[in-house]
CHARMM-style PDB file with segment names, atoms N, HN, CA, C and O in Angstrom:
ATOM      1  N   UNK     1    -100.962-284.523  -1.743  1.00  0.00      PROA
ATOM      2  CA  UNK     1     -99.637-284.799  -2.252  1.00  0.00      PROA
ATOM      3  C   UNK     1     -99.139-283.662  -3.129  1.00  0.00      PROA
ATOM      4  O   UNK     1     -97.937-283.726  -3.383  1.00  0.00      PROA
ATOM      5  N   UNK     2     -99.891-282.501  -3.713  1.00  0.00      PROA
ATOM      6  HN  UNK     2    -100.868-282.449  -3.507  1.00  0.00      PROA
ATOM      7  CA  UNK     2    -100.011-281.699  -4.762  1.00  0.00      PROA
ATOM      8  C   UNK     2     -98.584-281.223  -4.568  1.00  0.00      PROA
ATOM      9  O   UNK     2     -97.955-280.991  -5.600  1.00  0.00      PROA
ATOM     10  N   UNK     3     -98.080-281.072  -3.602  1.00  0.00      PROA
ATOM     11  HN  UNK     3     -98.591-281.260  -2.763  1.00  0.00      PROA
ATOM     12  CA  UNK     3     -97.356-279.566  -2.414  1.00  0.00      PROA
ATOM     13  C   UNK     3     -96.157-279.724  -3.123  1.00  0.00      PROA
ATOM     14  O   UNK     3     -95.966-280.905  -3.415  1.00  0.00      PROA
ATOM     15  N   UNK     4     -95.413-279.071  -3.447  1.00  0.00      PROA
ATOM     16  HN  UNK     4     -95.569-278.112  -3.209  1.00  0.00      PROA
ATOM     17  CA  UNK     4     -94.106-279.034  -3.377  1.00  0.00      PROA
ATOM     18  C   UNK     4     -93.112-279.503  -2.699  1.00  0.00      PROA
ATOM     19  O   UNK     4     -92.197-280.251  -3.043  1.00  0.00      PROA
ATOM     20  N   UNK     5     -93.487-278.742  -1.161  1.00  0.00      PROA
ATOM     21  HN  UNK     5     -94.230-278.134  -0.880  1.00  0.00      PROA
ATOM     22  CA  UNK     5     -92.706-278.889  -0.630  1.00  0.00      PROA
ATOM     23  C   UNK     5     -92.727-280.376   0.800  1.00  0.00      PROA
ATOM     24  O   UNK     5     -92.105-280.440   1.861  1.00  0.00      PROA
ATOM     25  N   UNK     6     -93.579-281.212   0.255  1.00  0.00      PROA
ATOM     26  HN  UNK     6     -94.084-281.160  -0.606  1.00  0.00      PROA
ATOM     27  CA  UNK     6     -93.919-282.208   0.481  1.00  0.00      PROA
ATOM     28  C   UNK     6     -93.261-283.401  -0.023  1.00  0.00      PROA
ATOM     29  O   UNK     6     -93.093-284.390   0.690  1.00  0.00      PROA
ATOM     30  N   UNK     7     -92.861-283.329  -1.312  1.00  0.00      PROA
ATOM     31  HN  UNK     7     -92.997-282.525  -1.891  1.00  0.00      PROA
ATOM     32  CA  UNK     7     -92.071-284.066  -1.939  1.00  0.00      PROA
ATOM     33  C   UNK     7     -90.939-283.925  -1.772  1.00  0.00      PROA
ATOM     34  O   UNK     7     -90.204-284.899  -1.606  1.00  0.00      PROA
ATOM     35  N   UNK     8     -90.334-282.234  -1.769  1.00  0.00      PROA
ATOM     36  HN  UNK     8     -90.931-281.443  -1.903  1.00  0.00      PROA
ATOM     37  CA  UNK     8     -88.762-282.519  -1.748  1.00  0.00      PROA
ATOM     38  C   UNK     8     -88.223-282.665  -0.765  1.00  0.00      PROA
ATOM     39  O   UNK     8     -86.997-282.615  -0.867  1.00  0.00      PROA
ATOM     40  N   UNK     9     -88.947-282.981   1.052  1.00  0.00      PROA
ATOM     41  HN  UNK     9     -89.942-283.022   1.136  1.00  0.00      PROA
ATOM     42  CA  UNK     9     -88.451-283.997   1.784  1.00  0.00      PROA
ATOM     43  C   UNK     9     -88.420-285.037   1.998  1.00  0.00      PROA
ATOM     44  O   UNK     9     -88.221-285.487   3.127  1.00  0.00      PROA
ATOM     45  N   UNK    10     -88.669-285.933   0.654  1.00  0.00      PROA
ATOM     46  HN  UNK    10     -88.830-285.568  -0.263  1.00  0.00      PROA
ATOM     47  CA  UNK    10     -88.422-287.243   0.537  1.00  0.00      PROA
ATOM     48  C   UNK    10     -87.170-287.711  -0.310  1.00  0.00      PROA
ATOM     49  O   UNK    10     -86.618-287.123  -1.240  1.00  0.00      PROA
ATOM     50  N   UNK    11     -86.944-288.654   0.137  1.00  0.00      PROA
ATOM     51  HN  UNK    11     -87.393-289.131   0.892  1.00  0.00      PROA
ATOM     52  CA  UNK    11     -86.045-289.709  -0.407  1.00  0.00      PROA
ATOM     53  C   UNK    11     -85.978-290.183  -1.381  1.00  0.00      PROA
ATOM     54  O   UNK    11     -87.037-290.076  -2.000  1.00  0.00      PROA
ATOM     55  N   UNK    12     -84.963-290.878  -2.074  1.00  0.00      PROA
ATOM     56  HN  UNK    12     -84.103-290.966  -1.572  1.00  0.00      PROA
ATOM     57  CA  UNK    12     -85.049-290.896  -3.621  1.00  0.00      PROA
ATOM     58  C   UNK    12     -85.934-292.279  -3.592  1.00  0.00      PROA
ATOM     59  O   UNK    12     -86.887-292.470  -4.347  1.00  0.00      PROA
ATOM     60  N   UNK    13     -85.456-293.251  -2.565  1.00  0.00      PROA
ATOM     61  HN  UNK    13     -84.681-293.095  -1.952  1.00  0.00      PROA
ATOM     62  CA  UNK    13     -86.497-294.540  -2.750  1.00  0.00      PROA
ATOM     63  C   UNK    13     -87.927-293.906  -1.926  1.00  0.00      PROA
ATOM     64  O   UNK    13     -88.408-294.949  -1.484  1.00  0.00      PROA
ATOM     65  N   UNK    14     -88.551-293.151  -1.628  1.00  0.00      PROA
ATOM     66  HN  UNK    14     -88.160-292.303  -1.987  1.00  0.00      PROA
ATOM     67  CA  UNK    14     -89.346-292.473  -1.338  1.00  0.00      PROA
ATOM     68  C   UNK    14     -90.401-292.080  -2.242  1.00  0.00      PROA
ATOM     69  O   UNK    14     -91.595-292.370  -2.321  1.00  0.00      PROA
ATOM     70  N   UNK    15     -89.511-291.234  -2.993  1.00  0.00      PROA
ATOM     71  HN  UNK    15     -88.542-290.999  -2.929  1.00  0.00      PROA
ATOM     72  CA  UNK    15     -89.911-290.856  -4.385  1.00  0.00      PROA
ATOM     73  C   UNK    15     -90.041-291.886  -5.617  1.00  0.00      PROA
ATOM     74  O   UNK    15     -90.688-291.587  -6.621  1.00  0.00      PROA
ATOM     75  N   UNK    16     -89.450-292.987  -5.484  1.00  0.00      PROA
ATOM     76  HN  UNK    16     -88.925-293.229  -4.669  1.00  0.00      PROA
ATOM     77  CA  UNK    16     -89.959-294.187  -6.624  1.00  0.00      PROA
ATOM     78  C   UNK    16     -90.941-294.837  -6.276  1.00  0.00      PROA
ATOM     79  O   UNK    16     -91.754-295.373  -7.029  1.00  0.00      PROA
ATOM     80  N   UNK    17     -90.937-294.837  -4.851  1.00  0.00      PROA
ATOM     81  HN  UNK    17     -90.277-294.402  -4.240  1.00  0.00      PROA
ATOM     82  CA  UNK    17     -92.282-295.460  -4.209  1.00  0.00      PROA
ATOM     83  C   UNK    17     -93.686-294.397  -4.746  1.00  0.00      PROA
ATOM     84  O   UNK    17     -94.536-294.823  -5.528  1.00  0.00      PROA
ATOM     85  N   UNK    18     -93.716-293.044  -4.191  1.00  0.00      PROA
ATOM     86  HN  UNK    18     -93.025-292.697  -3.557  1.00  0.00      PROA
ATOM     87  CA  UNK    18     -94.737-292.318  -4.729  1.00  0.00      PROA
ATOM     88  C   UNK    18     -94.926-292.501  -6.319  1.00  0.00      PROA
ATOM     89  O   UNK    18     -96.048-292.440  -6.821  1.00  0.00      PROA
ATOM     90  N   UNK    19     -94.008-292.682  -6.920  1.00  0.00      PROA
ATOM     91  HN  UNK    19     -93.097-292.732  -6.511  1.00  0.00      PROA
ATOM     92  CA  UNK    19     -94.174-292.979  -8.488  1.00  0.00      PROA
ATOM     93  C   UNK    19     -94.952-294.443  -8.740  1.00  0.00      PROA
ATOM     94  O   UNK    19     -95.962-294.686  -9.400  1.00  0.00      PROA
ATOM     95  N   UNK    20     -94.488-294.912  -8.322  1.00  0.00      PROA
ATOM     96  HN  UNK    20     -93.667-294.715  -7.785  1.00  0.00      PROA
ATOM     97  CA  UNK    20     -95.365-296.113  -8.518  1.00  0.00      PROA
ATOM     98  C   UNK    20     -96.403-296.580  -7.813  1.00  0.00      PROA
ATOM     99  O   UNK    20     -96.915-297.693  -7.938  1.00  0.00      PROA
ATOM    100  N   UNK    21     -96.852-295.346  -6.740  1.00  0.00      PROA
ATOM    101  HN  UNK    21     -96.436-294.442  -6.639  1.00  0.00      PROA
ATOM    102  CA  UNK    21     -98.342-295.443  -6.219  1.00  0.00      PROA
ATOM    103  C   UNK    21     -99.223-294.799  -7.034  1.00  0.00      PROA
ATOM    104  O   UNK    21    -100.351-295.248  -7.241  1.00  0.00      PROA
ATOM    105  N   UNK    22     -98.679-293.443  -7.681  1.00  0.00      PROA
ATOM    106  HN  UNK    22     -97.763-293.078  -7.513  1.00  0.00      PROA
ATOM    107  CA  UNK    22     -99.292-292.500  -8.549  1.00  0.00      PROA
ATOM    108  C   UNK    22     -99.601-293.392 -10.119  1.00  0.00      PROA
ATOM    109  O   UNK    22    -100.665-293.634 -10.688  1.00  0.00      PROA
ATOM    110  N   UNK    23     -98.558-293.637 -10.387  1.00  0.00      PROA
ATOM    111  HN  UNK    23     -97.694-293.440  -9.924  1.00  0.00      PROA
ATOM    112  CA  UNK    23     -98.682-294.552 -12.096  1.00  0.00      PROA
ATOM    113  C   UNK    23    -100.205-295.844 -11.730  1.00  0.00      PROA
ATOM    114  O   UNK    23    -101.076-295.994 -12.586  1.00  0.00      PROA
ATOM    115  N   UNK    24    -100.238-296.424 -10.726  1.00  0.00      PROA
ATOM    116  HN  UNK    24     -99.531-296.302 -10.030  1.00  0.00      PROA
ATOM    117  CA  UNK    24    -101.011-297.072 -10.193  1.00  0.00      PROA
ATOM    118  C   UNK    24    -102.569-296.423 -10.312  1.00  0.00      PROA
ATOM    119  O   UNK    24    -103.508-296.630 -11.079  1.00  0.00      PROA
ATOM    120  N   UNK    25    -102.351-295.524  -9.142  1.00  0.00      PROA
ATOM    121  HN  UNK    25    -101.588-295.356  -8.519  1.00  0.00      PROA
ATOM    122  CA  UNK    25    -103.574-294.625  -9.039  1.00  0.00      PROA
ATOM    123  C   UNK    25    -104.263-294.355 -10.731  1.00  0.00      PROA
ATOM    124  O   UNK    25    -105.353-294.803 -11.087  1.00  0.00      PROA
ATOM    125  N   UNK    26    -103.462-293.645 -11.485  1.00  0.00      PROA
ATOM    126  HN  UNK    26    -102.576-293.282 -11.196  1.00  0.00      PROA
ATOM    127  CA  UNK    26    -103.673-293.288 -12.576  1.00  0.00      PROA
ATOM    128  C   UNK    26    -104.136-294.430 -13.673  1.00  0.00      PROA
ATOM    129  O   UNK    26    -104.807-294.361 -14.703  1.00  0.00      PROA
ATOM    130  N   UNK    27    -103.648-295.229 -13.167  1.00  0.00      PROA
ATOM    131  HN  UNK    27    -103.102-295.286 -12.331  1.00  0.00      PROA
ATOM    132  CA  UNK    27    -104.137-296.418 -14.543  1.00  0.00      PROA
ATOM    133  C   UNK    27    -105.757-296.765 -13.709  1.00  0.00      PROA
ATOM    134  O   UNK    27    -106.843-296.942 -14.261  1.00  0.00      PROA
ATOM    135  N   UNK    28    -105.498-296.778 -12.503  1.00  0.00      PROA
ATOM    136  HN  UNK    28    -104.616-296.634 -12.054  1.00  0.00      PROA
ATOM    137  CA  UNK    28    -106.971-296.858 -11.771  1.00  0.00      PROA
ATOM    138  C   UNK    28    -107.940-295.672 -12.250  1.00  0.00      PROA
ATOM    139  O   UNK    28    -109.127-295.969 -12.118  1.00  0.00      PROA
ATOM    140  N   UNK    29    -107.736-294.580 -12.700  1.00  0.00      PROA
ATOM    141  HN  UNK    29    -106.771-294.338 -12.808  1.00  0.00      PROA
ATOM    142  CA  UNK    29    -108.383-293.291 -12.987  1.00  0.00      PROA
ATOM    143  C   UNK    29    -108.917-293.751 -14.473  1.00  0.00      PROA
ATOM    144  O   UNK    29    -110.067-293.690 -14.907  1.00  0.00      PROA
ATOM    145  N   UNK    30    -107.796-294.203 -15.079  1.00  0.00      PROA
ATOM    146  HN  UNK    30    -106.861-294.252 -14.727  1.00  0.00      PROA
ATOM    147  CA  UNK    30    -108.346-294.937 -16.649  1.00  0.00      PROA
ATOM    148  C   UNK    30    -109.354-295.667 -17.238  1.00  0.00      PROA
ATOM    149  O   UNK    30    -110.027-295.748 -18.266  1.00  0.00      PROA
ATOM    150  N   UNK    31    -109.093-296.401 -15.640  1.00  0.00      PROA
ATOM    151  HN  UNK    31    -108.547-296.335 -14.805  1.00  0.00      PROA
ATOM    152  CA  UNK    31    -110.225-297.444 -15.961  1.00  0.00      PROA
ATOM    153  C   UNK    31    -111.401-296.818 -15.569  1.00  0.00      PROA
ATOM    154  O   UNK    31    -112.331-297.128 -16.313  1.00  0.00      PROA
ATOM    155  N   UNK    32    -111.644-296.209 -14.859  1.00  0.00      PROA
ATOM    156  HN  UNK    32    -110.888-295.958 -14.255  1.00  0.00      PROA
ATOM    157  CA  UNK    32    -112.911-295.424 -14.316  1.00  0.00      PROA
ATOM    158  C   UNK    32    -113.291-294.831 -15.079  1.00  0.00      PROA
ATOM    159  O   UNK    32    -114.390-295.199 -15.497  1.00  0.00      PROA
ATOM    160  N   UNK    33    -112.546-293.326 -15.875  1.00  0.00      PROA
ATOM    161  HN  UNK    33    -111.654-293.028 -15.536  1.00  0.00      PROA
ATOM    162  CA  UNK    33    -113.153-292.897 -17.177  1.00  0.00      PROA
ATOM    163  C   UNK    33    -113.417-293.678 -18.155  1.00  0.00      PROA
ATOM    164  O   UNK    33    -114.174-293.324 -19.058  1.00  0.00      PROA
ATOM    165  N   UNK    34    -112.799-294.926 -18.124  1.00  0.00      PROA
ATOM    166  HN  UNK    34    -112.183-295.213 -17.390  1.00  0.00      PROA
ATOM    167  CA  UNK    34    -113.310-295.653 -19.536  1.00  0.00      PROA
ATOM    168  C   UNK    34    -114.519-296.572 -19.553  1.00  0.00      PROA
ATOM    169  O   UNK    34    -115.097-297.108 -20.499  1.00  0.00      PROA
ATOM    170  N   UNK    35    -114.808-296.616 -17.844  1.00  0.00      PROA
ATOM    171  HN  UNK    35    -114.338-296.181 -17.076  1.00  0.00      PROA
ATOM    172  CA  UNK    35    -116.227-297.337 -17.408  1.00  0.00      PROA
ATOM    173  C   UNK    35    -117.663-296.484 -17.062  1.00  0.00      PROA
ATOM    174  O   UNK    35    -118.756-296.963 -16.759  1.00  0.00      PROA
ATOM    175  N   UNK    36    -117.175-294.671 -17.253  1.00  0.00      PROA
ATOM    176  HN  UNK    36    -116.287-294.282 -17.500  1.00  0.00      PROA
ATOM    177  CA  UNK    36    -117.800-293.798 -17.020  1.00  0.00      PROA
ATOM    178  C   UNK    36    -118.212-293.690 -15.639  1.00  0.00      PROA
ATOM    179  O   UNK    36    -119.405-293.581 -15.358  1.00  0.00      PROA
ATOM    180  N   UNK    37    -117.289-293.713 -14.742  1.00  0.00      PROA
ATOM    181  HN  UNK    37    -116.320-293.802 -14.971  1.00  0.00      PROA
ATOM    182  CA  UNK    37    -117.309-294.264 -13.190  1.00  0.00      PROA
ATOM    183  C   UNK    37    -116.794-293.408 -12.733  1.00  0.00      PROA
ATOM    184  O   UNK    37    -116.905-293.461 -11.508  1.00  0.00      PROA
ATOM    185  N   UNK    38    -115.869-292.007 -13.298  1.00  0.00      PROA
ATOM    186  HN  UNK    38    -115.779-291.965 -14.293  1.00  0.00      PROA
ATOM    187  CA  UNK    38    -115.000-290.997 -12.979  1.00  0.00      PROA
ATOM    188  C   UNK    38    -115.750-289.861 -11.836  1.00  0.00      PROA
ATOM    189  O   UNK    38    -116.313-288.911 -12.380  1.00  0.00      PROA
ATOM    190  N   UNK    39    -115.784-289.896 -10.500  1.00  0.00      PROA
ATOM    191  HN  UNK    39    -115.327-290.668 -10.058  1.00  0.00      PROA
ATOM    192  CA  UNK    39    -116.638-288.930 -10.524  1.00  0.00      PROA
ATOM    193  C   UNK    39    -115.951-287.441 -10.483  1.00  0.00      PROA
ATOM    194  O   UNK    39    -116.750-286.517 -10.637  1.00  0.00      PROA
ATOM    195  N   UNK    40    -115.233-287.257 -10.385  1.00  0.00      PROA
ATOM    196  HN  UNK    40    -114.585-288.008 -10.260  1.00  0.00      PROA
ATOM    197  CA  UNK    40    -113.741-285.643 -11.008  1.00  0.00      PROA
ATOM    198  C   UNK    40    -113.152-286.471 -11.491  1.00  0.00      PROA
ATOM    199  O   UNK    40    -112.852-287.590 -11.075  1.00  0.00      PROA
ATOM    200  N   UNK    41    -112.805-285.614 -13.051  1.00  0.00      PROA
ATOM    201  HN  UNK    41    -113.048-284.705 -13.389  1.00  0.00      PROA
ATOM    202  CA  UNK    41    -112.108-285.880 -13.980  1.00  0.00      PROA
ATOM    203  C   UNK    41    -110.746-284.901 -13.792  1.00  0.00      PROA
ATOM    204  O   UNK    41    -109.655-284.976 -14.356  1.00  0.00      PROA
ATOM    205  N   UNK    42    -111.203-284.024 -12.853  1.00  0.00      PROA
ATOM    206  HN  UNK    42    -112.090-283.962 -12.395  1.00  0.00      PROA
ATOM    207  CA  UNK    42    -110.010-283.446 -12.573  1.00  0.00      PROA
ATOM    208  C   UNK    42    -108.762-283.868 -11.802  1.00  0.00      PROA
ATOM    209  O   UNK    42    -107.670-283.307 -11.707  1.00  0.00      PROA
ATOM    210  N   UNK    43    -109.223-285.027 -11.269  1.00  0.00      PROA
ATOM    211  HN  UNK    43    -110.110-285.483 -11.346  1.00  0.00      PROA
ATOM    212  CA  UNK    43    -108.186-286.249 -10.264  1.00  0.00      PROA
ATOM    213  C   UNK    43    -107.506-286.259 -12.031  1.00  0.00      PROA
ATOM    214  O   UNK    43    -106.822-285.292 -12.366  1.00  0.00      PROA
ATOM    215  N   UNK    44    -107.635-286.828 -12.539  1.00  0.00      PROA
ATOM    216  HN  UNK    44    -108.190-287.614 -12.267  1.00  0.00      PROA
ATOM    217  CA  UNK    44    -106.585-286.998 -14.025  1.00  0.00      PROA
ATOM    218  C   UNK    44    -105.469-285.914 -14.214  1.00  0.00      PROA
ATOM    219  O   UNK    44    -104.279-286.220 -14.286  1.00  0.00      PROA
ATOM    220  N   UNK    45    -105.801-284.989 -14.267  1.00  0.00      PROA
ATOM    221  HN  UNK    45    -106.767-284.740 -14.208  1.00  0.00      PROA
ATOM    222  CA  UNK    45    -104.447-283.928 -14.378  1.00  0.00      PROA
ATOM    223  C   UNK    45    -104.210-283.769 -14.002  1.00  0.00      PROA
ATOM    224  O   UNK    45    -103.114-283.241 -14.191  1.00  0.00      PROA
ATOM    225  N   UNK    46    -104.874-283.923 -12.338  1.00  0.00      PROA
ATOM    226  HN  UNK    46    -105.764-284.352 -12.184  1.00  0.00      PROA
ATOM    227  CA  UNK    46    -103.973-283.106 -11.049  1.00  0.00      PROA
ATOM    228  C   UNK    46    -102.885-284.291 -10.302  1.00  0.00      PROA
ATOM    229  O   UNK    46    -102.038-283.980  -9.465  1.00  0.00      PROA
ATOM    230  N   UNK    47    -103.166-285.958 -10.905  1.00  0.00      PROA
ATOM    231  HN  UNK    47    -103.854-286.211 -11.585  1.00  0.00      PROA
ATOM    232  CA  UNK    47    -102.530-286.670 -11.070  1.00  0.00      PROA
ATOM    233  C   UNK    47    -101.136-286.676 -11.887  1.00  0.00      PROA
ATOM    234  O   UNK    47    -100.002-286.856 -11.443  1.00  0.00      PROA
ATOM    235  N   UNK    48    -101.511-286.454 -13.067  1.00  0.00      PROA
ATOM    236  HN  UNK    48    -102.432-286.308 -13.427  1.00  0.00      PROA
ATOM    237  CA  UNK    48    -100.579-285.977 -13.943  1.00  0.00      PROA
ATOM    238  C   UNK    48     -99.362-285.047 -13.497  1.00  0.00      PROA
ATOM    239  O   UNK    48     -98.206-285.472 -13.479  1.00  0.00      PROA
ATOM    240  N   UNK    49     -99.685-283.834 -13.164  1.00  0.00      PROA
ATOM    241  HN  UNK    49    -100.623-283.489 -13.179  1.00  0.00      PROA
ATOM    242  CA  UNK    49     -99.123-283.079 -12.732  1.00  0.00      PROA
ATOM    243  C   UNK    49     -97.908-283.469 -11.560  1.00  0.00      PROA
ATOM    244  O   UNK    49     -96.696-283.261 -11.610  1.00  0.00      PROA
ATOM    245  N   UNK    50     -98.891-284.235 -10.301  1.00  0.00      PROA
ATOM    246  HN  UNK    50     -99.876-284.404 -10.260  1.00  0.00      PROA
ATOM    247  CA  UNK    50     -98.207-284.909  -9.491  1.00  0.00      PROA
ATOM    248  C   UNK    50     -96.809-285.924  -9.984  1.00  0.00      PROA
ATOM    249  O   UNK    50     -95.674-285.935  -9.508  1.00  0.00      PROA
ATOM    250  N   UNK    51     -97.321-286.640 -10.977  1.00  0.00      PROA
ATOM    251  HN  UNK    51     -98.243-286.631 -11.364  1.00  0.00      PROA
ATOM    252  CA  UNK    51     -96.025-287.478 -11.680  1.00  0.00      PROA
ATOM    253  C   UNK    51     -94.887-286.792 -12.074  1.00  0.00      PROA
ATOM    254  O   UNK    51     -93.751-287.263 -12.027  1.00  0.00      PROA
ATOM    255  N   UNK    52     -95.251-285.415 -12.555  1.00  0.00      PROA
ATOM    256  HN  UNK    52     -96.174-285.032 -12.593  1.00  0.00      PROA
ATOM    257  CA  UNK    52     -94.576-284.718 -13.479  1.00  0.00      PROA
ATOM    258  C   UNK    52     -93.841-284.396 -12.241  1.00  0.00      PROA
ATOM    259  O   UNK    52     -92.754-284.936 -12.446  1.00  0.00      PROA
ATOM    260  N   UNK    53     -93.792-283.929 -11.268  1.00  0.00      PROA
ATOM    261  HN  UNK    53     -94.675-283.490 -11.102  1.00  0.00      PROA
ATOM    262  CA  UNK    53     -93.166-283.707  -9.663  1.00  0.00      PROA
ATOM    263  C   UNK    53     -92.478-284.423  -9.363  1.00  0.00      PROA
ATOM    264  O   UNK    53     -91.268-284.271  -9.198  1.00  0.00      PROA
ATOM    265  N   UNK    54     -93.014-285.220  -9.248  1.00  0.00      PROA
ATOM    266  HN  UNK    54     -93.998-285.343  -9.382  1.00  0.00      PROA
ATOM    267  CA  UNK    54     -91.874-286.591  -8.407  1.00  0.00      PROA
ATOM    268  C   UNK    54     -90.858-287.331  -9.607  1.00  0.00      PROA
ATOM    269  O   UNK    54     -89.938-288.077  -9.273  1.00  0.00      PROA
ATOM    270  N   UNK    55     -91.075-287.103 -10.621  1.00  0.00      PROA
ATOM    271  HN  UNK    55     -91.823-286.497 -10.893  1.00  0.00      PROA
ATOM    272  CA  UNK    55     -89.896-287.022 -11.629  1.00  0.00      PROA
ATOM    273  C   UNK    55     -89.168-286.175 -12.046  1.00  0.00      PROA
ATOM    274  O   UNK    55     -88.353-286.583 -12.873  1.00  0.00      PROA
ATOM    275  N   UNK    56     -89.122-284.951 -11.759  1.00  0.00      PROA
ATOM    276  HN  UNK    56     -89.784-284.620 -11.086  1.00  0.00      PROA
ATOM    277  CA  UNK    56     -88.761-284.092 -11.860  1.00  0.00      PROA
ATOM    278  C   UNK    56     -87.291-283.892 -10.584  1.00  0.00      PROA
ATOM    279  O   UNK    56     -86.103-283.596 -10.721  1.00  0.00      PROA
ATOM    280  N   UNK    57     -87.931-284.144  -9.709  1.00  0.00      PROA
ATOM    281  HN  UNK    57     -88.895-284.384  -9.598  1.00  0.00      PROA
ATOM    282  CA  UNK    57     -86.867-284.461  -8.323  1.00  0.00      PROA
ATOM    283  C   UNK    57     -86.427-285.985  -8.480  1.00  0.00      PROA
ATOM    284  O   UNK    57     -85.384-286.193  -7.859  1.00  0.00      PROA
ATOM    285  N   UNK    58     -86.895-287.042  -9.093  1.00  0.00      PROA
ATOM    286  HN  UNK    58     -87.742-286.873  -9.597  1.00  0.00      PROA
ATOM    287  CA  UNK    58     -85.884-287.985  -9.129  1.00  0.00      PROA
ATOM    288  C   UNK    58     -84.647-287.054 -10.123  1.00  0.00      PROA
ATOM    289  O   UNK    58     -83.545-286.654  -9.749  1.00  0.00      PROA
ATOM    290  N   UNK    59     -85.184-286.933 -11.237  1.00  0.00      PROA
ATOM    291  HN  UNK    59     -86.080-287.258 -11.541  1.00  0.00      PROA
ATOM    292  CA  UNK    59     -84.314-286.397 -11.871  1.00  0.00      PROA
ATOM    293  C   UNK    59     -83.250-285.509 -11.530  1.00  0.00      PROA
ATOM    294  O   UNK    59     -82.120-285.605 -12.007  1.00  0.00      PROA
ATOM    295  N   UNK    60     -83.644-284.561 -10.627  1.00  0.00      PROA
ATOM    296  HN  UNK    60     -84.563-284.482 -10.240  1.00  0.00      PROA
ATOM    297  CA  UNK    60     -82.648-283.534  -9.769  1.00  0.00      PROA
ATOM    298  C   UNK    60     -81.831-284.741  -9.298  1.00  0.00      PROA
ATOM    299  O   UNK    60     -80.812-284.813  -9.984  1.00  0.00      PROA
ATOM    300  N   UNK    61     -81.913-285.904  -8.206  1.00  0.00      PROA
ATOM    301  HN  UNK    61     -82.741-285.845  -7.649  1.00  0.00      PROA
ATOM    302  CA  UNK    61     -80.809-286.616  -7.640  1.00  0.00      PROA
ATOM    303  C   UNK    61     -80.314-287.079  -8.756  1.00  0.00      PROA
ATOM    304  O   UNK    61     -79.227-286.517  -8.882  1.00  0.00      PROA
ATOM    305  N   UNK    62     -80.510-287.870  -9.748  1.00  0.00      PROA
ATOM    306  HN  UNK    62     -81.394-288.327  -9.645  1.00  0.00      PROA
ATOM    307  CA  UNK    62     -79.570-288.196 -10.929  1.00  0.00      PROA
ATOM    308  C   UNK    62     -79.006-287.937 -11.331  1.00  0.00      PROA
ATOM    309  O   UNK    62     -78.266-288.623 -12.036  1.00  0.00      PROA
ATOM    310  N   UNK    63     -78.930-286.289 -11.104  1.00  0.00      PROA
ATOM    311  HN  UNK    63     -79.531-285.731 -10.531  1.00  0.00      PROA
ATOM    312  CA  UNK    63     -77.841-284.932 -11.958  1.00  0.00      PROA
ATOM    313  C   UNK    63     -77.208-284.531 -10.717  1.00  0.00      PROA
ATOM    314  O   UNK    63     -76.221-283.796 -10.684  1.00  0.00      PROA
ATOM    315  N   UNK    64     -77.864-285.090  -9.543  1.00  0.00      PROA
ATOM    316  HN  UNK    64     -78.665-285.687  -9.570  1.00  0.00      PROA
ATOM    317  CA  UNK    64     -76.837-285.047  -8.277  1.00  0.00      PROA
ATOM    318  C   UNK    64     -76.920-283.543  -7.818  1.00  0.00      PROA
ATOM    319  O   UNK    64     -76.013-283.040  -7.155  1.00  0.00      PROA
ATOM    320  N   UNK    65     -78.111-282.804  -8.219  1.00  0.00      PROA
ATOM    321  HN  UNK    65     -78.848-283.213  -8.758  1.00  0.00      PROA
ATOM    322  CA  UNK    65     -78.855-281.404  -7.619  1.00  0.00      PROA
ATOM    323  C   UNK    65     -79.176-281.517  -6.178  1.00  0.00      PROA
ATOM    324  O   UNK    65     -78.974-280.604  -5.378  1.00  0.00      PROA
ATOM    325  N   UNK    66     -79.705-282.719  -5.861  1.00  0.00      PROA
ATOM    326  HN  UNK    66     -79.869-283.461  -6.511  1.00  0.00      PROA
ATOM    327  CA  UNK    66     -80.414-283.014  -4.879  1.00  0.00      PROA
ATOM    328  C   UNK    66     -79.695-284.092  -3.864  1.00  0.00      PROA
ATOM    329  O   UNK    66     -79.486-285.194  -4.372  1.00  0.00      PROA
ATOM    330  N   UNK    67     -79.324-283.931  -2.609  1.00  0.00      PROA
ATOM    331  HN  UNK    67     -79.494-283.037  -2.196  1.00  0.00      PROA
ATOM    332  CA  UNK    67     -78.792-285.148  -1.673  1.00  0.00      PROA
ATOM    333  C   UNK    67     -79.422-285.927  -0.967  1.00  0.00      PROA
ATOM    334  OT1 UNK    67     -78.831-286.794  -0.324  1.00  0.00      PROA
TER     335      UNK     67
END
């Protein structure tokens, strides 16, 4: 999902959907580090990162950057 240019051929309900698979995923990542069950801890930021993406382009359609 990392890609760039993976995301910005999606859709804005596309993109709320990936948001709320990712916010998901991530609270799932939480619980794993907090059960010491994590096996990459690097899934956490590269998660992160991912969110930071797909909000970033909702945000572009909101300011109406994006069609």
């Amino acid at each position: 999902m990392a890609k760039k240019k993976n995301i910005k051929d999606l859709t804005l309900d596309e993109l709320n959907k990936k948001l709320t698979e990712l916010n998901d995923s991530m609270l799932n990542y939480r619980f794993q580090k907090t059960l010491q069950q994590l096996e990459d801890p690097k899934k956490i930021n590269q998660n992160k990162k991912d969110i930071a993406r797909v909000k970033t382009f909702i945000r572009q359609f909101e300011l109406g950057l994006r069609k």
